[in-house]
N, C-alpha and C positions, 0 to 999 in steps of 0.2 A: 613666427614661422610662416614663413608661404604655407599658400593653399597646399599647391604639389610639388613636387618634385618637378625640375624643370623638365626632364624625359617624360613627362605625361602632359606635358601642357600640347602640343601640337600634335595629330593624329600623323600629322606625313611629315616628322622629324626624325632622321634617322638617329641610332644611337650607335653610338663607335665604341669600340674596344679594342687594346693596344694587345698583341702577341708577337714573340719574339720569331723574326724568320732569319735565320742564318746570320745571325748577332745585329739583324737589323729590326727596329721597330716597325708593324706595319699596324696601318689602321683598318681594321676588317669591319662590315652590317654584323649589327646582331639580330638574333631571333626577331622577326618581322612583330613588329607594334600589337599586341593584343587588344582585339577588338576596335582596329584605329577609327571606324565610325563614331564612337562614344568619345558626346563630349565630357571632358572629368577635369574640368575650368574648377566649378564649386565646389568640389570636393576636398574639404581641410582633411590634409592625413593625420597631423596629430588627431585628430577628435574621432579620425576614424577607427585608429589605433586603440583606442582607449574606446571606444563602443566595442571593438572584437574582444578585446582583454574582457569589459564587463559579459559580455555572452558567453567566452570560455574558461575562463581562469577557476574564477570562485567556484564554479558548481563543483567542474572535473577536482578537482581538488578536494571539496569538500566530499566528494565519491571518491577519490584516492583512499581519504584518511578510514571512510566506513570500510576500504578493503584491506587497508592493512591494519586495520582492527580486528575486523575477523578472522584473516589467515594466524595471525598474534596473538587474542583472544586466552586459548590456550594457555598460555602461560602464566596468564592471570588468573585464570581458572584451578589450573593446579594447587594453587596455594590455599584452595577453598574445597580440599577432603576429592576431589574429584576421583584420582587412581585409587583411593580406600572404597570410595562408594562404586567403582567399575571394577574392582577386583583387579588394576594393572600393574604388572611391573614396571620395573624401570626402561626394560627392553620396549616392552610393548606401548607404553609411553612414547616411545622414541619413535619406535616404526609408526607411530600415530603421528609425529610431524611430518616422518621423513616419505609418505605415502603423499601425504599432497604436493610437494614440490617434485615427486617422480611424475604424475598426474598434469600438474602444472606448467612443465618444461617438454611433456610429448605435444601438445596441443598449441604453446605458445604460435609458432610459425605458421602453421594451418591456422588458425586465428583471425594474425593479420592478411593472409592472403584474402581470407572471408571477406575482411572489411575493405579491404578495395572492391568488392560487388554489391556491400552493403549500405547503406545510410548510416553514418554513426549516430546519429538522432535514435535510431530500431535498436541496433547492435551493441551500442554499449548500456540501452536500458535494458534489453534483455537479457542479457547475461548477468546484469546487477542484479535481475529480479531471481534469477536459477541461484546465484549465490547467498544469495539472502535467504534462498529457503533452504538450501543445503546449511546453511549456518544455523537459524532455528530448528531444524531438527538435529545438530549437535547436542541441544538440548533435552532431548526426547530418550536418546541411544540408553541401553542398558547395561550393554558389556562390550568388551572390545573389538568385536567383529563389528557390532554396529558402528561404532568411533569409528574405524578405520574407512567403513563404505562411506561415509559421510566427510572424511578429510579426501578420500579421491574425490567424490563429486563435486567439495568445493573445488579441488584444485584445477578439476576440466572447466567447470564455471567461471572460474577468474579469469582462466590462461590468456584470454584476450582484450584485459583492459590494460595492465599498464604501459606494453610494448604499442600496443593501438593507441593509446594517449600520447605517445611520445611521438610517434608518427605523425600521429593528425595534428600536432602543434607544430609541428615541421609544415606543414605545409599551407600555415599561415603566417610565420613570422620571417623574417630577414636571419639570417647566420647573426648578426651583432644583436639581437633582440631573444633569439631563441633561448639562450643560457637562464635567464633569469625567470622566464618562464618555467620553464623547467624546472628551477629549482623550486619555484614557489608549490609547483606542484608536489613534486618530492618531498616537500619537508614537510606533508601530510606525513610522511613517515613517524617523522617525530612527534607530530600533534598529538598521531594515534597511539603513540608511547604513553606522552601525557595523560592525553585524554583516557586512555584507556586504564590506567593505571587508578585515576581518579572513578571514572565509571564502574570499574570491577569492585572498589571500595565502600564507594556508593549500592551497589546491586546485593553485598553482601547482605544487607540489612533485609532483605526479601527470601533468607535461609528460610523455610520451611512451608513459605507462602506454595499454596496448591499442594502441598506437600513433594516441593519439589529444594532440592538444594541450591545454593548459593549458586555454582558452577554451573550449576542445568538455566540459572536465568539470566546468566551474564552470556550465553549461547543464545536464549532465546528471548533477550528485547535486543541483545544486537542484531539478531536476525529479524528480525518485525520493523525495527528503525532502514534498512538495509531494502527490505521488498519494500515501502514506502519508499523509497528513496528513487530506487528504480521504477517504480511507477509511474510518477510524475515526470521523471526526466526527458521522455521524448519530447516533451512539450517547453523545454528550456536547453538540453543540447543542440546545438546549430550544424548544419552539415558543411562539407567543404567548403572553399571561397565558391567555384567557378558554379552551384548551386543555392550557394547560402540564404534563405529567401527575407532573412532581416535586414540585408543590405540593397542596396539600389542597386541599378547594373551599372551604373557610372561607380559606385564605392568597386562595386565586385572588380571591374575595369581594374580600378588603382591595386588592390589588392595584389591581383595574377601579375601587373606590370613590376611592383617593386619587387616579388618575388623572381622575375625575368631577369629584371636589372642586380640583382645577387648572385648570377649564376646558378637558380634553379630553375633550368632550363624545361624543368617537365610540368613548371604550376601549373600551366594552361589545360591540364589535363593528360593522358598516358595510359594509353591500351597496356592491358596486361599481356603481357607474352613470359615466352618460357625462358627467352636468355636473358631477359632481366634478373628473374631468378635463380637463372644458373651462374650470373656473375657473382652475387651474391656469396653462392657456395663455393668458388672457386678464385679468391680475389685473396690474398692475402693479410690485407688488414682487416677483414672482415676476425678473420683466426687471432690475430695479434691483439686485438680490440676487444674480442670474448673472453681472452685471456686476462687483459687486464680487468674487464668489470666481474670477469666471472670471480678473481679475485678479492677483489674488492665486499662481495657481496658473501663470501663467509664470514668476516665480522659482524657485520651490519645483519643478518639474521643472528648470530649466534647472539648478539646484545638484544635483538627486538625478542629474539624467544624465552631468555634465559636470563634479562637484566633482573627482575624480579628474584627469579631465587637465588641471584647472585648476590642483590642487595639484605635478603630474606637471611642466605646463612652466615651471611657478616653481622647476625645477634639480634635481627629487627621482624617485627611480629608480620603477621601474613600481611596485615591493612597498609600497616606501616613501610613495609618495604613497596609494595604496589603504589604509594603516594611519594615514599622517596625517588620513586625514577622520576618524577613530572618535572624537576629542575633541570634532572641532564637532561633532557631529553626538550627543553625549552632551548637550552643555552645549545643543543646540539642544531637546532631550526635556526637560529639566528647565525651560526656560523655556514650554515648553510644559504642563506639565501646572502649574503656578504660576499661569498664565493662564487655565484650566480652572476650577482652585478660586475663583478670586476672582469668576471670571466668573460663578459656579454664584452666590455671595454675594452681589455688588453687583449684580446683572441690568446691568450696562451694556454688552453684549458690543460695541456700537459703540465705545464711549470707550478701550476696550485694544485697540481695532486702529488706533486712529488712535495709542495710545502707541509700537504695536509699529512699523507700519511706517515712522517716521519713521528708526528704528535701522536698518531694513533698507535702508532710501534710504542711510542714511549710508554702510554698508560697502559698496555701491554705488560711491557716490561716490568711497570709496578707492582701488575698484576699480578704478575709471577715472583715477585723476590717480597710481597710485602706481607705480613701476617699482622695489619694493624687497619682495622675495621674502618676507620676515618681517612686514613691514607689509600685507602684500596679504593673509597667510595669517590674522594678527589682522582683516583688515576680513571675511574669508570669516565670520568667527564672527559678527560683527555682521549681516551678511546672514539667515544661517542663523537664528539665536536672533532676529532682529526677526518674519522671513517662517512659519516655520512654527506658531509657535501661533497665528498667523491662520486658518489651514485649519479645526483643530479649536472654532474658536472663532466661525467665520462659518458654519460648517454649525449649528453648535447655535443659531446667533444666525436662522437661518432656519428649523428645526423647530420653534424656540419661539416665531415667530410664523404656523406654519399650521395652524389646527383643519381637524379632518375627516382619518381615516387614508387613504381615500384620494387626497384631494387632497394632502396631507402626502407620500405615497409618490413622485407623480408631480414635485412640485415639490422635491422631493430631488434627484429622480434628473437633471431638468432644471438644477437646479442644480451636481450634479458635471459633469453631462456639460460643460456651459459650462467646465468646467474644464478637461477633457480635450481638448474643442476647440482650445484655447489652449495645450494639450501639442505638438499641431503647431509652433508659433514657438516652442515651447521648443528642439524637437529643430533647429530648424533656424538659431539664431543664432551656434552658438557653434563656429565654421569654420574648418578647419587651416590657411589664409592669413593668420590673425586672431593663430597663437600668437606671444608667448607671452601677451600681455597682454589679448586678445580684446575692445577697445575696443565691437566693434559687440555682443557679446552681453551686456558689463558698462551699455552705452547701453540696450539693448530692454529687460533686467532693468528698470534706474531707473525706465523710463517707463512700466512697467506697474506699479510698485509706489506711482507718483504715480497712475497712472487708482485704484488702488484704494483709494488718500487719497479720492478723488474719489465712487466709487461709495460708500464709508462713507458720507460726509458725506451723500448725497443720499439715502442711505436711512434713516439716524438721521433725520434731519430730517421726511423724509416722513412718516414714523411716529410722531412725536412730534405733528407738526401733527395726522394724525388722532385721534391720544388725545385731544388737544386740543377734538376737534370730537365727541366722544364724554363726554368729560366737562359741555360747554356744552349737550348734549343733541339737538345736531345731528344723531344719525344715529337716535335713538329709533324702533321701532316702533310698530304700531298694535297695540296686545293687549288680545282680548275681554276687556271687565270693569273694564279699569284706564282712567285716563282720563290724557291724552295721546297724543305718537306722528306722527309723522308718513307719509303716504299712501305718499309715495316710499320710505320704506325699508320698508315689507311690511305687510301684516296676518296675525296669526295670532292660535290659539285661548290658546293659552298660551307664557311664556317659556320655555317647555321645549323647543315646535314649533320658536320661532325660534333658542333656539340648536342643533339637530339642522339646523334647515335653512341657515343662515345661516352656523354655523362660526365662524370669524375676524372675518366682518362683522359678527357680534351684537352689539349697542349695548353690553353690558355687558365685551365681551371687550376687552383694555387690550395693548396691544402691548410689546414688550421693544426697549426701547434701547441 
């Protein structure tokens, strides 16, 4: 592989791009050459590529998996006297999930605005460091009012890492690179399945150690593993490209330029303003796209909070169901990051979630017609392995089609949070009147994983139509000098103006299916 990309070898080489003007081809400048002084001759991309992967991937990731251990935690804990030794019911149990994802999805969006002011190096240590200690003293709590103030604090604590992660890797990768990212990140989900399932097993054996139970210490060394974690990190999370101070300015150069040359016209950096954020609220696939994840994301909690007792009341002992989830939930990362890559390949992120979730309907299905313990625990995989490379695969399928970082930031964050919304009816379907077969939570599952057949389709489709109406030259602007354009979609001086100001709307911007 060449050093660079041929558009980065010469500082005064224009770069062209083809838009359709009134069914003719025209060749228009794009966004003027970033930083055209810097020479970035020596600069190999692959290698460079792969030095940002090694500064972000692994850490953030390995910070994913500690977060959705602890918001999760819980349900490992149950299985170990927890509601006997709090005095809860089953109600109060539930309002004990369902208080952090209320908690979680008011703060999401306020969040990420934070962190377009902030340094994500400060930002996403400190918050890890607030939720680590709200997680430890989960471990502390006596009765259920303590539980409760302790799942809101985690939940205002976290609100700003995973919608901020998914952000801030947007705004170092390419559209054809982002997906796989993402997913590698996401299927910390799973790890923390695994791993967590193994860890709560393992933690069991410190029942009465300080005189505290099983439950009270699977709260509090994840919490202690968790404020370490956060501690260290500012000093190995790297901040944007156009600051990053691990790379050269000839690297940082190549960086901002390939992301230019993708049609993220805002790398180079983006005052915050208010219509940014108000497009966000007002934009149509922003709603159709919430829709779809928000769907998506009642399975995928109601398995990560409830696999355990799901596998627990199909006849298997507390330890032993807590170690039976580590396989689905292995085989569910691998089909997760397979989905990732191909997703990255073939741009059709809609078309592998409509593959995916038909599997997960199925084990569903199972789920609900089978009363045979071996059979139930084969369809839990099917569930698992259809539902969760959706997550990392519908969030990438919605940062690659929003220009502008901070409309990008906000309609992330709107986007999880819809998810987290919907973490509500997660925590609350799957009801100890229900065991062992839990018909009404194996029911709510299916039918949010058909709305999310639903919201796919209507947003593939939507967005296809407009490419459609963008290739026929329907959405063309008016720009000084070229002749075509029409009144309603804008006038400006150059194609440069309108894609800075226009973003995603720009007649030449092509959406991902």
């Amino acid at each position: 592989m060449s050093s660079t990309p041929s558009s980065f070898e010469s500082p005064s080489k224009k770069v062209a791009n083809n838009i359709q003007v009134d069914g003719r081809t025209a060749s228009v400048e794009k966004i003027k050459l970033y930083n055209a002084h810097v020479d970035v001759s020596g600069v190999n991309e692959r290698q460079l590529i792969c030095k940002i992967d090694m500064r972000t991937i692994p850490w953030l990731t390995l910070l994913y998996l500690f977060c959705f251990l602890d918001r999760t935690s819980i349900g490992n804990a149950k299985l170990y006297n927890m509601e006997k030794d709090l005095h809860l019911t089953d109600n109060q149990y539930l309002a004990c999930l369902t208080i952090f994802f209320a908690s979680y999805s008011l703060f999401e969006v306020p969040a990420n605005i934070v962190l377009k002011r902030v340094r994500p190096s400060v930002w996403f240590s400190a918050i890890m460091v607030g939720w680590g200690i709200m997680m430890t003293l989960q471990g502390l709590v006596q009765n259920f009012g303590g539980l409760m103030v302790m799942r809101w604090l985690l939940g205002v604590m976290e609100a700003g890492f995973t919608s901020g992660v998914t952000y801030y890797l947007s705004c170092w990768y390419k559209h054809s690179e982002y997906g796989i990212r993402v997913a590698v990140f996401f299927s910390a989900i799973t790890a923390a399945g695994a791993f967590g399932g193994f860890l709560a097993a393992a933690i069991s054996n410190m029942d009465g150690v300080g005189g505290k139970p099983a439950w009270a210490w699977i709260f509090i060394l994840e919490g202690l593993i968790t404020v370490v974690a956060g501690a260290v990190s500012p000093w190995i999370i790297v901040d944007f490209p156009e600051n990053a101070t691990f790379l050269t300015e000839a690297e940082r150069t190549v960086v901002i330029r390939r992301l230019q040359s993708d049609n993220q016209f805002s790398a180079a950096g983006e005052r915050l303003k208010f219509k940014h954020i108000k497009k966000s609220f007002t934009e149509w696939k922003t709603y159709v796209g919430m829709l779809a994840v928000g769907a998506i994301t009642v399975p995928v909690y109601a398995l990560a909070l409830f696999l355990p007792s799901i596998i627990h009341e199909l006849g298997y002992k507390a330890t032993s169901a807590n170690l039976l989830t580590i396989p689905v939930y292995m085989a569910a990362c691998i089909f997760t990051l397979i989905v990732g890559v191909l997703g990255d390949r073939y741009r059709r992120r809609g078309l592998f979630n409509l593959i995916c979730l038909p599997v997960c309907a199925t084990g569903f299905v199972i789920l609900l017609a089978s009363r045979d313990a071996k059979l139930s625990y084969f369809a839990v995989f099917l569930a698992a392995c259809g539902i969760f490379p959706c997550v990392a695969n519908s969030v990438s399928w919605v940062a690659n089609n929003v220009e502008g970082s901070s409309k990008r930031s906000v309609t992330l964050a709107m986007t999880v949070a819809s998810g987290n919304v919907q973490g509500i009816v997660s925590s609350n379907i799957y009801r100890a009147n229900q065991t062992p077969w839990y018909p009404i939570g194996h029911g709510i599952a299916l039918m949010y994983v058909v709305l999310a057949i639903i919201g796919t389709v209507i947003l593939r489709y939507t967005l296809k139509r407009e490419n459609s109406r963008r290739d026929r030259g329907e959405r063309d602007e008016i720009i000084q000098g070229q002749e075509g354009g029409h009144i309603a979609n804008g006038c400006f001086e150059s194609v440069e103006e309108a894609k800075r100001e226009k973003g995603d709307e720009w007649s030449g911007y092509r959406y991902t299916l």
